[in-house]
C-alpha positions in Angstrom: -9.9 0.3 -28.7 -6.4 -0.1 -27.8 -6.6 -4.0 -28.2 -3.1 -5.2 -27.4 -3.3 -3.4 -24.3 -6.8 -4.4 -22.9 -6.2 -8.0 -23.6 -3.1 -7.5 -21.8 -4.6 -6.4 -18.7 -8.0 -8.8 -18.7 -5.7 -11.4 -19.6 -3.0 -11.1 -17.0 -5.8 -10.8 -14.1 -7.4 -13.9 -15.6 -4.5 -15.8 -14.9 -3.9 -14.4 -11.7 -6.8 -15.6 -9.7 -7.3 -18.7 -12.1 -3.4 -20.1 -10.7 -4.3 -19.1 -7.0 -7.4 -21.3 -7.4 -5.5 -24.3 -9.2 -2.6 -23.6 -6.6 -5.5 -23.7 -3.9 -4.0 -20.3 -2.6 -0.7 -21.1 -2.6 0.8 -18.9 -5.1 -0.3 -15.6 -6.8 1.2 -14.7 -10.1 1.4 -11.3 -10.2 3.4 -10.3 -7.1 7.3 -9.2 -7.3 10.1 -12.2 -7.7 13.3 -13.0 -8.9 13.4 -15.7 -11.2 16.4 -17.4 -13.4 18.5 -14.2 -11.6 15.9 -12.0 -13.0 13.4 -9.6 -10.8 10.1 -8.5 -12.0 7.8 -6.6 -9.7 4.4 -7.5 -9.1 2.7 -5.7 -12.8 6.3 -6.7 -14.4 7.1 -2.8 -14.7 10.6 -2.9 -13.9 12.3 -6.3 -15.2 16.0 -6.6 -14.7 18.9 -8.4 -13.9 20.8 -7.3 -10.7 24.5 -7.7 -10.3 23.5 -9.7 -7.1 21.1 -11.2 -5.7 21.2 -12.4 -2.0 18.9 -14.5 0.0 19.7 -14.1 3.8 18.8 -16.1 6.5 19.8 -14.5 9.8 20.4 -11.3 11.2 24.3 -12.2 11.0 24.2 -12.3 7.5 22.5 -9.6 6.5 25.1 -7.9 8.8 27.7 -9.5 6.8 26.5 -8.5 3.5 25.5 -4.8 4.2 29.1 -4.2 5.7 30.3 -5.7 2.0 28.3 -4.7 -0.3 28.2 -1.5 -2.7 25.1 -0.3 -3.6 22.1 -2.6 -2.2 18.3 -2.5 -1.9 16.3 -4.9 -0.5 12.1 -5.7 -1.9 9.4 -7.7 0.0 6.5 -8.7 -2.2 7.7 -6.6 -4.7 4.6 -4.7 -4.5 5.5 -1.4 -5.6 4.5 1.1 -8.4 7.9 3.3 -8.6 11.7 2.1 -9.2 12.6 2.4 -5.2 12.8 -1.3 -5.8 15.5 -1.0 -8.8 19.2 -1.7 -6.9 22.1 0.0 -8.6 24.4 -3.3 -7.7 23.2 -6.0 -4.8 19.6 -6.9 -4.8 18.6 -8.6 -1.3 15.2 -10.7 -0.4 14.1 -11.3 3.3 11.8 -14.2 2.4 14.1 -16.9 4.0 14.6 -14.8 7.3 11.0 -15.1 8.0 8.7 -16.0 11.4 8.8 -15.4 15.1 11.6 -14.6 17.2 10.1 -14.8 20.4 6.7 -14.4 22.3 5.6 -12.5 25.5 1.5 -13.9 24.8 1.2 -12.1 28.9 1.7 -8.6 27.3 0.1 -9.6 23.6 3.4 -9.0 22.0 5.5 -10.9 19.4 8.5 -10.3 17.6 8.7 -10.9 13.9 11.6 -11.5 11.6 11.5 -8.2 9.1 10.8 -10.5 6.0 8.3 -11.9 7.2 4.9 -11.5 5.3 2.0 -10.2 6.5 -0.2 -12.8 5.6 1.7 -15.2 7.7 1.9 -12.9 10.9 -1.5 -13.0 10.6 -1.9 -16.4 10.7 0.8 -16.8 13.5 -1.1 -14.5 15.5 -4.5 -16.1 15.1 -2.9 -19.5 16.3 -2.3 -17.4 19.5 -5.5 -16.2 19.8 -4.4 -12.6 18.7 -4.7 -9.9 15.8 -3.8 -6.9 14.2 -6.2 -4.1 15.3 -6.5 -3.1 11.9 -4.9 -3.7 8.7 -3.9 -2.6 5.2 -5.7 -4.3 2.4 -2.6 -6.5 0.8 -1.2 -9.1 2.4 1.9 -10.2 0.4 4.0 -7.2 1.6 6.8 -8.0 4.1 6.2 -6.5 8.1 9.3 -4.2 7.0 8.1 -3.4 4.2 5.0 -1.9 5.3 6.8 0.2 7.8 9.5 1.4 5.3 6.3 2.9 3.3 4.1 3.9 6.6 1.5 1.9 5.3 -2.0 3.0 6.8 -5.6 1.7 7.5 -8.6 3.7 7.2 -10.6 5.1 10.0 -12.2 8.3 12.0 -10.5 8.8 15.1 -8.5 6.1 16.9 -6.5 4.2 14.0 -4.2 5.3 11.3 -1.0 3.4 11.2 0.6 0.0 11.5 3.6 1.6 13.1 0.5 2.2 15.9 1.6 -1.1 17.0 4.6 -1.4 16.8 6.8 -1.4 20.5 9.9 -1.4 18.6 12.3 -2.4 15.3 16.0 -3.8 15.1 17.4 -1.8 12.1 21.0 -2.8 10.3 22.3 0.8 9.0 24.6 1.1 6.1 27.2 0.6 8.2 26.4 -2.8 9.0 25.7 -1.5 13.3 23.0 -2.9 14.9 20.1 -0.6 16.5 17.1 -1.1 18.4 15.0 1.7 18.1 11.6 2.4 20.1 8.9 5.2 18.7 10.0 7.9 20.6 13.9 7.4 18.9 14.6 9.2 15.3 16.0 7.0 13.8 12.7 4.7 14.4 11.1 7.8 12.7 13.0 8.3 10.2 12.8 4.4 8.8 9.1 4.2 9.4 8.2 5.9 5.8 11.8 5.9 5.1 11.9 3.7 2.0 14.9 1.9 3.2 17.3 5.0 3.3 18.4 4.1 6.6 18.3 0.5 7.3 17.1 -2.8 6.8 14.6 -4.2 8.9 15.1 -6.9 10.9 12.6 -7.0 13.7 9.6 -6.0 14.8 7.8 -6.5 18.0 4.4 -6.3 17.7 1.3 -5.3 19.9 -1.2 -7.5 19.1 -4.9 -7.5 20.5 -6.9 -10.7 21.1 -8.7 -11.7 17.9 -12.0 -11.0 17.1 -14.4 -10.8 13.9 -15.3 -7.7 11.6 -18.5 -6.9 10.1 -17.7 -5.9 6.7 -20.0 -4.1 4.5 -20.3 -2.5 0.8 -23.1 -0.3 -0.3 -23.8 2.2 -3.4 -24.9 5.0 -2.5 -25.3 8.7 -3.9 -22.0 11.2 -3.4 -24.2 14.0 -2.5 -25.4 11.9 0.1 -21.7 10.7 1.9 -20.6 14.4 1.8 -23.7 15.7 3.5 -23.0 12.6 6.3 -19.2 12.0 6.1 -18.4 12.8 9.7 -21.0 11.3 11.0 -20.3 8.0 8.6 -16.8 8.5 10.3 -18.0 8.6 13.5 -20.4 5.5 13.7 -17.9 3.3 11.7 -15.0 1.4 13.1 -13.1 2.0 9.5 -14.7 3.4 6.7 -13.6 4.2 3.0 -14.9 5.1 -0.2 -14.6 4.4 -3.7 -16.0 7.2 -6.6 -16.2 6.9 -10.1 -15.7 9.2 -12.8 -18.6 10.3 -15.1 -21.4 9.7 -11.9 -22.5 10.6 -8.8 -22.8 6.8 -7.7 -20.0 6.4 -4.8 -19.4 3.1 -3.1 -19.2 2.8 0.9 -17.1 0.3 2.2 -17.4 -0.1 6.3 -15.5 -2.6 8.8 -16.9 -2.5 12.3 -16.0 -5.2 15.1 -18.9 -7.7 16.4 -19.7 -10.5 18.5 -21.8 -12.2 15.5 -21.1 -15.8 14.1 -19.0 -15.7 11.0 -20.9 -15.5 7.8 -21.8 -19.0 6.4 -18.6 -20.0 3.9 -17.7 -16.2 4.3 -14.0 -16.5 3.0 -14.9 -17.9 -0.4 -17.6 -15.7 -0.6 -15.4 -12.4 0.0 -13.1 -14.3 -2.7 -15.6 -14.5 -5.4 -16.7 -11.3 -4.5 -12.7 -9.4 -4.9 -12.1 -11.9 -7.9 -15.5 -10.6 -9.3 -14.6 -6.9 -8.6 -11.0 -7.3 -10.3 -11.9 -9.3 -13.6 -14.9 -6.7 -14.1 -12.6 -3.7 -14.0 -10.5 -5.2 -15.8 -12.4 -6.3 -18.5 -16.2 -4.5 -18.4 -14.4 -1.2 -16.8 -11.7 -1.0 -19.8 -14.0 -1.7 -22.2 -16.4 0.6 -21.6 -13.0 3.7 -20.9 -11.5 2.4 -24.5 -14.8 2.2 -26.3 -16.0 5.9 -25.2 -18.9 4.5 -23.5 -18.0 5.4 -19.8 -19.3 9.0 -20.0 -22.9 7.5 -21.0 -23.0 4.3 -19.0 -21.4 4.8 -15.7 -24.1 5.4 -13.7 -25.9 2.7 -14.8 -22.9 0.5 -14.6 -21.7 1.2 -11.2 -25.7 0.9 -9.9 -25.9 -2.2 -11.2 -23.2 -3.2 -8.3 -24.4 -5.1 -5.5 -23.5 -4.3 -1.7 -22.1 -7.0 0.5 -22.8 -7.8 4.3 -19.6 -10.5 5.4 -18.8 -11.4 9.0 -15.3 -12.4 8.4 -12.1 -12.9 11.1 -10.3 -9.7 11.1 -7.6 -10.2 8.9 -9.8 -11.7 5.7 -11.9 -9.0 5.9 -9.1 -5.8 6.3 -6.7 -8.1 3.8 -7.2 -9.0 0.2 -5.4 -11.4 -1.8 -6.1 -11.3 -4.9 -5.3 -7.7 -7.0 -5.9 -6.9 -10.8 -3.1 -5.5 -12.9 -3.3 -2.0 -12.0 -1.4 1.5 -11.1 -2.0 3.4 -8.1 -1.0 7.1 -7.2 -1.8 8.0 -3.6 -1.5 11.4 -2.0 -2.7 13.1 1.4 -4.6 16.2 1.7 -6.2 18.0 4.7 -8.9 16.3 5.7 -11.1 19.6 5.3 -9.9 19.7 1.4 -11.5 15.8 0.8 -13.9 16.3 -1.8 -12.6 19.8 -3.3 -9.8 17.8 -3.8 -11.2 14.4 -4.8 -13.5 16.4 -7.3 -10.8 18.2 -9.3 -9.1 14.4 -9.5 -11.9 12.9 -11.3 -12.8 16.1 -13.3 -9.5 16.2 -14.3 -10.3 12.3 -15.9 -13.2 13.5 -17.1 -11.3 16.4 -19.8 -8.4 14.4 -20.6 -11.0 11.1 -21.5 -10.6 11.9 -25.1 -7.2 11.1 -25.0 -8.2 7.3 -24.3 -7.5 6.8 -20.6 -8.2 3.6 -19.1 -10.9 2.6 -16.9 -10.1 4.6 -13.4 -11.4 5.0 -9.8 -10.4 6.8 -6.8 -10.7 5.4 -3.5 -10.6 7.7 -0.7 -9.3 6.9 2.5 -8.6 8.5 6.2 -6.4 9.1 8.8 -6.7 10.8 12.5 -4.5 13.5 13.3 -1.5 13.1 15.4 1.0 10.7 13.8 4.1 11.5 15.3 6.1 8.1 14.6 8.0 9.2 11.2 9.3 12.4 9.6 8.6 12.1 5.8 5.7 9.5 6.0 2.4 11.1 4.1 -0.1 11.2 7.1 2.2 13.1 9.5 1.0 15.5 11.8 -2.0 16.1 10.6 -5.7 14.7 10.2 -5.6 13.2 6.2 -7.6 12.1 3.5 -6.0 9.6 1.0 -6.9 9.9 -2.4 -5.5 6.3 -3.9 -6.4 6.3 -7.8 -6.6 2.8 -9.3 -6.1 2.3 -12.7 -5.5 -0.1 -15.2 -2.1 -0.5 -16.2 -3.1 -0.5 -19.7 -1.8 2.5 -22.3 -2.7 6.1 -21.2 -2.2 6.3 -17.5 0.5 7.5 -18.1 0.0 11.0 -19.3 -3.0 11.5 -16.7 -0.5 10.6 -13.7 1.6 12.9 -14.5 -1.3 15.6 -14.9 -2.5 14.4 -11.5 1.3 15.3 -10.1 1.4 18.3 -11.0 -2.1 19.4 -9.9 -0.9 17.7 -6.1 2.2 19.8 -6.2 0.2 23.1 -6.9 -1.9 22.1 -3.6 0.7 21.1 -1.5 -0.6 17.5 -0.9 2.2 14.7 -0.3 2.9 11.9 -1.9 2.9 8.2 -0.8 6.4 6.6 -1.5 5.9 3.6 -2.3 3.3 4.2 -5.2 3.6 5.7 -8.5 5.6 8.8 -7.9 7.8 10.2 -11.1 8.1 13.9 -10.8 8.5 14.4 -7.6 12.5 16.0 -5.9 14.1 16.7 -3.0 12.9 20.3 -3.7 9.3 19.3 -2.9 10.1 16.9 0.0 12.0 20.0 1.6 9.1 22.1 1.2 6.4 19.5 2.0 8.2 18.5 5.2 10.4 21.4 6.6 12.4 20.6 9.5 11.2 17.2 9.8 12.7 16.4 6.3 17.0 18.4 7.4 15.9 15.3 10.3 15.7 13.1 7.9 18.4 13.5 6.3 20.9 13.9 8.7 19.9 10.6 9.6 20.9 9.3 6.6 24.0 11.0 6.2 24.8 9.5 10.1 24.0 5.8 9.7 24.3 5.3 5.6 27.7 7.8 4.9 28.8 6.0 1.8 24.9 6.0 -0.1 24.9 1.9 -0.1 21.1 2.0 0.1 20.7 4.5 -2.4 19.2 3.9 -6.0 18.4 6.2 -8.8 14.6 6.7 -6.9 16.1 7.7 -3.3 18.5 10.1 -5.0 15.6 11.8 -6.8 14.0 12.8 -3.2 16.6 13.1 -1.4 19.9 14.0 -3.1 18.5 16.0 -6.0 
């Protein structure tokens, strides 16, 4: 067993949820900061020293410091799996420009400062009586941050995207002008999944819905079973995703549909032990079993030994969750059609490189309705999409399966989510993944960020290869 590594990971997850308990929620370890003029993001993959490092705390300033800065990137939580976060000179967090700007609680709307984090527009919006209609499931990303990577939900027909909600942004280019842009404008598409390459953030008015409670269940179940029944799983379910396992048909169903029941009885601690449960036993139990060459042999028995859950939770605790174990994620979209041809050459593809002592590894599958039409290089676009998200351990070996899994999504033609592990991919196959939409994309660039200042060594990659 790769010791050094596995303790690493057990370890590090250990401490996580065991300071958010002593902190009584207040802080969480493992989540991207600069400290003593050093960054680290949130698994403490890219740890270095900027030039500069700038706190703003008003539109003006950021203003200011875009029109005199040199090369500049800004990070929210941190919570990212590639280098897009890695700033070539002037490092910039939007954690002190954070909270409302204004209300208009007759049309549900509310407009949010861009650094302001998720978790705390949720709360702002529940002391208004209102909610996201759906959400993704971490809450320590920034509300610009999430629509710089076109962050999704999961669901049949009617929900996809924050950006959904979204009346309009204010967005600082590179050369420090001001715009307000509304869905229908490109340059609104082309920063929503636009990893910063045009623009910082700064507002966001959001379309909120009055709040309500979510009935949020887990169950095992067999994986012959959910693709005989997917559509109609799809169909009966508000939101609805899936987690499979290598080495066994045992596949997890995870559903969130809205309900006019009372609140389960001490429901938020009990969906906290149950995530803190979840991340210490993959981290531990699921590594040991990948290292030790027992997984093949004991994974069905292991993942039937799970037990569903039945929560009535408010919205936002039950689409958010807190607490995370050290681990990597890859996430590409396919056709919807292509789901389990797709998601069954992932995990096979686990299953012949095991040998080579790959951590302990399972692939959520998520989905998206067809007709997203608010960004030009975001993954979902367009078309109807499944989301294959593979969590691993960041513990030695992903490595050399990530970059098998890359190649087999460029032979298919699936694209890739920005803001999650993504190392081989070029401008070359963001040309030929997104056509027209992508020469859009970069004119906009070349318009509103002419000398590069929000360019790193990631966005030149894509982009400028």
């Amino acid at each position: 067993m790769k010791t050094r590594s596995y303790l690493y990971s057990g370890l590090t997850t250990t401490l996580n949820i065991v300071l958010f308990i002593a902190t009584f929620g207040r802080f969480i370890w493992l989540e991207g900061r600069v400290r003593n003029g050093v960054f680290r993001n949130w698994i403490r993959r890219f740890r270095y020293r900027p030039i500069k490092f700038v706190e703003p705390a008003s539109e003006e300033q950021i203003i200011y410091l875009v029109k005199n800065a040199g090369e500049l990137r800004v990070f929210g939580a941190g919570h990212s799996f590639n280098d897009g976060v890695v700033a070539d000179h002037t490092l910039m967090s939007l954690d002190k420009f954070s909270g409302i700007i204004r209300k208009d609680l007759a049309n549900k709307q509310i407009a949010f400062k861009g650094g302001t984090r998720v978790r705390k527009v949720t709360r702002l919006l529940l002391e208004h009586g209102l909610a996201f209609r759906a959400l993704p499931s971490h809450d320590a990303q920034s509300i610009g941050g999430i629509l710089s990577t076109d962050v999704h939900g999961t669901g049949g027909h009617d929900w996809g995207f924050v950006s959904q909600l979204v009346k309009s942004i204010k967005l600082v280019d590179g050369k420090g002008d001001l715009h307000e842009c509304r869905p229908a404008d490109d340059l609104f598409k082309a920063a929503i999944g636009g990893i910063g390459a045009v623009g910082i953030i700064t507002e966001v008015v959001v379309e909120a819905v009055d709040r309500f409670k979510v009935e949020q269940k887990t169950e095992i179940s067999n994986l012959s079973y959910v693709k005989g029944n997917l559509d109609r799983l799809l169909s009966e379910n508000d939101h609805l995703s899936l987690y499979l396992f290598p080495f066994t048909d045992k596949c997890q169903i995870n559903s969130w549909n809205h309900t006019k029941e009372k609140q389960s009885f001490l429901g938020p601690l009990r969906e906290f032990v149950s995530i803190s449960l979840d991340a210490l036993l993959a981290a531990w139990v699921g590594n040991f079993l990948a290292y030790s060459g027992l997984l093949p042999k004991l994974s069905s028995m292991a993942h039937s030994l799970k037990r569903g859950t039945n929560l009535v939770l408010e919205s936002n605790a039950a689409f958010n969750r807190t607490i995370y174990h050290l681990h990597q994620e890859l996430e590409f979209t396919v056709p919807y059609e292509y789901t389990f041809d797709v998601a069954r050459r992932t995990l096979e593809l686990y299953e012949q490189m095991y040998h080579q002592g790959l951590p302990y590894t399972i692939l959520e599958v998520r989905f998206t309705p067809a007709g997203h039409d608010r960004t030009f290089i975001g993954a979902g676009r367009g078309r109807r999409s499944t989301w294959l998200d593979l969590l691993t351990n960041d513990t030695r070996g992903f490595e050399e399966y990530y970059a098998a899994i890359e190649a087999l999504m460029k032979e298919i033609g699936a694209r890739p989510h920005l803001g999650k592990f993504c190392h081989s991919f070029g401008q070359a196959d963001m040309e030929r993944l997104h056509g027209e939409n992508f020469a859009k994309f970069i004119q906009l660039v070349d318009k509103h960020d002419p000398e590069n200042k929000f360019a790193n060594d990631f966005t030149r990659r894509l982009f400028r290869d």
